[in-house]
N, C-alpha and C positions, 0 to 999 in steps of 0.2 A: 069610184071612190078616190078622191084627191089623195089620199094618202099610200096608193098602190104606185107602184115602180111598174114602167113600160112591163116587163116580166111577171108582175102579177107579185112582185116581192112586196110583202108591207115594209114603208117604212117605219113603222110604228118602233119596232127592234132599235134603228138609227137613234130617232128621236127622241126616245128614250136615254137613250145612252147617252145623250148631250143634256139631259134637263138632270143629271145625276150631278150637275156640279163638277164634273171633269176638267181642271187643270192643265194634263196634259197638252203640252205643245202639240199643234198639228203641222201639217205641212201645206204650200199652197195649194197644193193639186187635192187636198182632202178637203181644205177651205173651200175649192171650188165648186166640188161633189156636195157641200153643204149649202152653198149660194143653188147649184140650182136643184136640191133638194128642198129647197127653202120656194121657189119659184113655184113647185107642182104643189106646193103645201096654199101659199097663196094662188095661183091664180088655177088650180088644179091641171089633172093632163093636158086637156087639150090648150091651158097658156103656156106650159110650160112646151109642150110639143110645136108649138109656135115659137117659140123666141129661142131654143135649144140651137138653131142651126146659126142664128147668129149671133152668138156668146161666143168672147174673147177671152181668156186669162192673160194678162200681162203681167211681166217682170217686173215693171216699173212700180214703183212707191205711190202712192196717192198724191197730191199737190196739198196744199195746206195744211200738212200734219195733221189727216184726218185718219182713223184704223182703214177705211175701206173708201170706195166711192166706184161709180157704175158711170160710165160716159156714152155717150150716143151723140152722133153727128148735130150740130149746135139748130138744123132749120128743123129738122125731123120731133114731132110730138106724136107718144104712142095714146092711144083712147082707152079708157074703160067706162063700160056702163054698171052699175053697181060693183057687183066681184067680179064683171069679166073682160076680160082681156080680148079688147077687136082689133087696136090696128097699134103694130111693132113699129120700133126703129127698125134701118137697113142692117144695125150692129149694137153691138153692148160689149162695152171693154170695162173689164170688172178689173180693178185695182186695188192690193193689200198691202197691207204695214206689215214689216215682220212684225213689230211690238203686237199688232192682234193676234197673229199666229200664236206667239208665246203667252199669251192667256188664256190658250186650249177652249176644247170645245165646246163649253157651254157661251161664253162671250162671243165668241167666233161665231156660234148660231144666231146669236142674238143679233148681232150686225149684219149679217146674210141674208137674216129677217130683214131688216129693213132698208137693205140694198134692193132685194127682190119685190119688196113694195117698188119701189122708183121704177121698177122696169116696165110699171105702167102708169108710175104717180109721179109725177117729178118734184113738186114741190111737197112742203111737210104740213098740208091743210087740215080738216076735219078728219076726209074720208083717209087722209095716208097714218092719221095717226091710229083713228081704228083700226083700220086693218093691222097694223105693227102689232096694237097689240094683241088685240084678237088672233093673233099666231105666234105670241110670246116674242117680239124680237123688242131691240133697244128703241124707242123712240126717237130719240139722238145718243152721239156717239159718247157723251159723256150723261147718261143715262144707261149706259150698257153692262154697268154691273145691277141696276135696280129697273128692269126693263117693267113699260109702261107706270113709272110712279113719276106725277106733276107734282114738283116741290113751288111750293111758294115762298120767294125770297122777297128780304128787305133789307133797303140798302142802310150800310153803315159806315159811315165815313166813307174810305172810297170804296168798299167791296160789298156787296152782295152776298147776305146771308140766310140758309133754309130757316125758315122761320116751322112751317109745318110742309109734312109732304101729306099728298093723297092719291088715289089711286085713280079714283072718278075725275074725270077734267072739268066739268059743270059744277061740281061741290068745290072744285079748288079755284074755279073762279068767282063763284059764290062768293065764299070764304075775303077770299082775295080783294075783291070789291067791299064788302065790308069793314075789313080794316085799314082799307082807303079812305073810307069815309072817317071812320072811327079816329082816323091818325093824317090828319088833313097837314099835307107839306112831305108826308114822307114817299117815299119812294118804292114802288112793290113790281115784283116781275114774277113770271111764269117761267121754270125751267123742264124743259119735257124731253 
């Protein structure tokens, strides 16, 4: 069961405890406990038992004022084939913002989530976004208070605004595509 601790402990008790809406500041070493709690949750024991030995926690800040971000060696691409995890990088240097920290652990999970997606997906395609959310994580990091919700914006003047959000990403391009047509010269984008 993907959801059992090397020891046989559920984390069912954890995750629980993060989907209550907790605020609470964490600390990085507890963030980190959640990244790869988040790992065995996607890619179950035996990917997380695989990629465990070489996970880094670093001190350092993300590069782009991003909440989080997961690095591996720039030639190294890890495989999956549906949900499983075959072939790692040599390393994974998992990087946090304080600012994620201090919006406790429900956000915190939700980024974890989808750090621990990349650790087999690198880019943010079809299958990275299913899996996000199909384990409840942010699909991007400004997404991460509303995880897996596709807003459809339209542009207005110079900014881009949620016209409708939706949950289903095929109904929001649906949608989306419609009032393309419908509103010929305007401008529409997907924010996930």
């Amino acid at each position: 069961d993907p959801l059992r601790h090397r020891e046989g402990v559920e984390l069912v008790g954890i995750l629980d405890g993060i989907a209550d809406g907790s605020t609470a500041p964490v600390t990085r070493e507890e963030a980190f406990q959640l990244f790869k709690d988040a790992i065995r949750k996607v890619w179950g024991d035996r990917g997380h038992d695989f990629v465990l030995p070489v996970l880094v926690l670093s001190a350092e800040e993300p590069a782009g004022g991003f909440q989080a971000s997961i690095a591996h060696p720039g030639n190294e691409r890890p495989m999956v084939i549906g949900s499983s995890l075959i072939r790692r990088c040599s390393r994974y240097t998992l990087r946090i913002a304080d600012r994620l920290l201090a919006l406790g652990r429900d956000a915190t999970w939700k980024i974890m989530v989808h750090e621990a997606v990349h650790v087999g997906i690198i880019n943010h395609g079809v299958d990275f976004r299913r899996l996000v959310r199909e384990h409840g994580g942010a699909v991007s990091e400004m997404a991460s208070e509303n995880a897996g919700a596709i807003e459809v914006q339209q542009k207005k003047g110079s900014r881009f605004v949620t016209v409708r959000t939706f949950e289903d990403e095929a109904e929001a391009r649906a949608w989306g595509r419609e009032q393309a047509k419908a509103n010929p010269g305007t401008k529409w984008r997907y924010q996930m």
